[in-house]
VEXTORSE-363812 format. One line per 3 residues: number of its first residue (from 1); their letters; for each residue x, y, z of C-alpha. Coordinates in pm, whole numbers, plus 50000, padded with zeros to 5 digits. Each point is the difference from the previous one (the first is absolute). Example, Ala and Ser with C-alpha at 12.3 -4.5 7.8 and 13.67 -1.06 7.14 Angstrom:
<recs>
1	AS	51230:49550:50780 | 50137:50344:49934 $
</recs>
This chain:
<recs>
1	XXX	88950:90603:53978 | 49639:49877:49948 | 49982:49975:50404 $
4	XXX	50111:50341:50001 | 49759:50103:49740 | 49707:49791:50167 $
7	XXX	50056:50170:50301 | 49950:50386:49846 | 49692:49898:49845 $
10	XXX	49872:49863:50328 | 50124:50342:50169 | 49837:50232:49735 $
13	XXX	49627:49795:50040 | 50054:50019:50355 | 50069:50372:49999 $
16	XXX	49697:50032:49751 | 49788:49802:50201 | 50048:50143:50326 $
19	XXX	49828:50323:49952 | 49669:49828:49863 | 49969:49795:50314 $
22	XXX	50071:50268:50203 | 49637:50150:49841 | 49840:49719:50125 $
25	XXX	50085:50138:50389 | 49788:50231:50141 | 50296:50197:50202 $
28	XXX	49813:50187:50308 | 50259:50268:50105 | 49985:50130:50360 $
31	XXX	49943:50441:49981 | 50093:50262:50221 | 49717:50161:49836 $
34	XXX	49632:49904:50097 | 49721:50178:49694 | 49686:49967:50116 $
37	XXX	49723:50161:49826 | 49795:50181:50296 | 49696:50092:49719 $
40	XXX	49940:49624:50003 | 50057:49969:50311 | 49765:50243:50078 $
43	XXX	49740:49837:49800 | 50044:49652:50039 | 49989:49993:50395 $
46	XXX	49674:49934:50182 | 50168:50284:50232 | 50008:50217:49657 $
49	XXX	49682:49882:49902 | 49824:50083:50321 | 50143:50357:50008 $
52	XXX	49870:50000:49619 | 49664:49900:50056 | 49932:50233:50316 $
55	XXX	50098:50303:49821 | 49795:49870:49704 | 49688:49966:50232 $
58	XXX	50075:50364:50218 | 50022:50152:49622 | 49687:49830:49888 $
61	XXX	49838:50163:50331 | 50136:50311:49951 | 49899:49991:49627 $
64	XXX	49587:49932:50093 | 50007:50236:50233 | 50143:50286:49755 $
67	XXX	49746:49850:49746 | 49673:50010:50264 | 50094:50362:50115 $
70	XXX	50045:50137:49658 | 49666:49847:49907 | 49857:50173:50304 $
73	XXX	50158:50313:49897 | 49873:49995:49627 | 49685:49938:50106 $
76	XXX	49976:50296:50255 | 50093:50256:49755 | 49826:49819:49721 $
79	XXX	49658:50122:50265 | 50199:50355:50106 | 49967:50113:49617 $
82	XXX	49670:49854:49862 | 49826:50186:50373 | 50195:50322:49878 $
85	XXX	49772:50103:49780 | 49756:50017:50290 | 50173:50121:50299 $
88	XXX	50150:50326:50106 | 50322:50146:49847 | 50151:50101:50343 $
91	XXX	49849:49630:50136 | 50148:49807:49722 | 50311:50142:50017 $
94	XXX	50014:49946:50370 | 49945:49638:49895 | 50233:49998:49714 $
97	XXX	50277:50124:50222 | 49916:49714:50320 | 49997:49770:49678 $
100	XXX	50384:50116:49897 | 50135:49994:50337 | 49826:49665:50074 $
103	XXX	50116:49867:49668 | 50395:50140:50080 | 49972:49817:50342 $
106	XXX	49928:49718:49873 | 50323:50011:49780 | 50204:50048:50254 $
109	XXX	49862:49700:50212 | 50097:49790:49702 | 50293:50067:49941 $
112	XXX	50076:49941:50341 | 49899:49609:49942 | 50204:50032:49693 $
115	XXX	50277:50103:50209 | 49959:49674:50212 | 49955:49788:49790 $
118	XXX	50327:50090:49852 | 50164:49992:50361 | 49803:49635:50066 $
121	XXX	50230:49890:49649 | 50322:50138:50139 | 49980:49928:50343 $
124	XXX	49893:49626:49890 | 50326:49994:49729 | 50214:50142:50271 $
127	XXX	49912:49724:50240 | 50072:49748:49710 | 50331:50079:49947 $
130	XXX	50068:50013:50367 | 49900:49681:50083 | 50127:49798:49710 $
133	XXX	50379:50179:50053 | 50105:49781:50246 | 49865:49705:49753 $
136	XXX	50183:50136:49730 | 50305:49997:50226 | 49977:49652:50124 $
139	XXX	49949:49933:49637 | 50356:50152:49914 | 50146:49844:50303 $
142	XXX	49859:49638:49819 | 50113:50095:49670 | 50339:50129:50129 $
145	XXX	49934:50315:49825 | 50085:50372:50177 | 49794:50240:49772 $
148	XXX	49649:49960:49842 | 49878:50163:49772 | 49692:50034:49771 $
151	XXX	49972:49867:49670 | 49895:50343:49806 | 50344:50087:50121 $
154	XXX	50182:49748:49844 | 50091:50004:49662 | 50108:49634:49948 $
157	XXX	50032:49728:50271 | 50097:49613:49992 | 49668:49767:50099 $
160	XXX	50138:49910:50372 | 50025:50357:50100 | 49606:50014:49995 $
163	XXX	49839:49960:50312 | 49643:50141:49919 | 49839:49701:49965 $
166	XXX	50164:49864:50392 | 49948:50386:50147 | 49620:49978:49925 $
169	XXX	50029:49540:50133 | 50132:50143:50322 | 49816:50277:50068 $
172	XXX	49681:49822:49950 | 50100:49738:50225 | 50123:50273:50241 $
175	XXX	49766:50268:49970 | 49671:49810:49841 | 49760:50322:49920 $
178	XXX	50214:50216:50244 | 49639:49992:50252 | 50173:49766:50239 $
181	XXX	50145:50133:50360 | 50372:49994:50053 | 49969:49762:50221 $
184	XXX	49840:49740:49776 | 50253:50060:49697 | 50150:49674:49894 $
187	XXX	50385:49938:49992 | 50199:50121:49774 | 50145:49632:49765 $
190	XXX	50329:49894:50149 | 50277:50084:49812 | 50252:49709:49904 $
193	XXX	50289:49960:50177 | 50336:49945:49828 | 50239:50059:50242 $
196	XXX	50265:49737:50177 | 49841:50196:50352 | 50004:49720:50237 $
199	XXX	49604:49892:50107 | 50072:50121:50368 | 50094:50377:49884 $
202	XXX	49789:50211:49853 | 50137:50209:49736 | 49899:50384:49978 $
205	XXX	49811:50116:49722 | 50133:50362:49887 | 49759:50175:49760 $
208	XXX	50142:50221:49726 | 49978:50362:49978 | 49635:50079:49826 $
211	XXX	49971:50365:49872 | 49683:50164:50135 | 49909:50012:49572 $
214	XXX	50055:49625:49948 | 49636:49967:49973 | 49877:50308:49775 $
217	XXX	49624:50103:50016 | 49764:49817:49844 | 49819:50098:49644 $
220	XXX	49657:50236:50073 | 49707:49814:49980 | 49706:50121:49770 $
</recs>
């Protein structure tokens, strides 16, 4: 009886033991889900980065050159209505209206280098996401996941099924600043292989099915 008896307590601390060891274990589960969160990746890149800090400089350009021209402006009509008082009606109003049209062309000019400045930002963004899909990819094909998605999409995901921190590792490594020729691209890591595939037979490597959306836009920069 007291064997028997020794033998339930033992069970019951095991059983209450267990789970409190079990904390101990950091459990990394694999995902079919990659999150990634493309705003930092964005930002954190030195490809991001780049694209960042040309569009900063272009809008910086853009931005002295509005500022210079409206200077020049103020201070041509500043002179067109303190010499009103001493020129002809039907000669200053020949002047005011060159003045108008002159001032109107100007407008238009600039917002023409407004417009491309906002194309140079797109066109740079679209690039980015071009290039780093077939990173992303080889990423999944790593992780063994089939769908990525980004992290403002996500409402609540385990630890293991975030990749940001390895999609911006590997597309530094891969990309650098994104100025580099195709041609002098590094590798893209090796991915381990667990199969039983005998050394003399190479086994195929079938990609999943990537929606065209698996990488959504990234955020609009100020």
């Amino acid at each position: 009886m007291r064997g028997f008896i020794g033998m339930c307590v033992l069970g019951a601390f095991t059983a209450l033991s267990t789970p409190v060891a079990a904390q101990d274990q950091t459990v990394v589960l694999p995902s079919p889900i990659m999150v990634v969160d493309f705003e930092r990746v964005f930002v954190e890149t030195l490809y991001g980065q780049r694209i960042a800090e040309t569009v900063s400089q272009e809008r910086e350009r853009v931005q002295a050159d509005n500022d210079r021209i409206a200077a020049e402006l103020l201070a041509e009509e500043t002179a067109l209505t303190e010499a009103r008082a001493t020129m002809n009606p039907v000669a200053f109003r020949a002047a005011a209206e060159a003045f108008n049209e002159r001032a109107q062309s100007v407008r238009s000019d600039r917002e023409i280098e407004q417009d491309k400045l906002v194309q140079l930002r797109d066109s740079e963004r679209s690039q980015f996401l071009e290039r780093i899909r077939p990173i992303v990819l080889a990423l999944m094909l790593e992780r063994g996941a089939v769908v990525a998605m980004d992290r403002r999409a996500v409402i609540q995901a385990i630890g293991s099924a975030n990749a940001t921190e390895d999609a911006v590792d590997l597309i530094d490594k891969t990309l650098g600043d994104g100025a580099m020729q195709p041609d002098e691209r590094p590798t893209l890591r090796p991915m381990e292989d667990t199969s039983t595939t005998p050394d003399d037979v190479e086994a195929p490597i079938v990609p999943p099915i990537v929606a065209d959306d698996v990488l959504p836009d990234l955020p609009q920069s100020e």
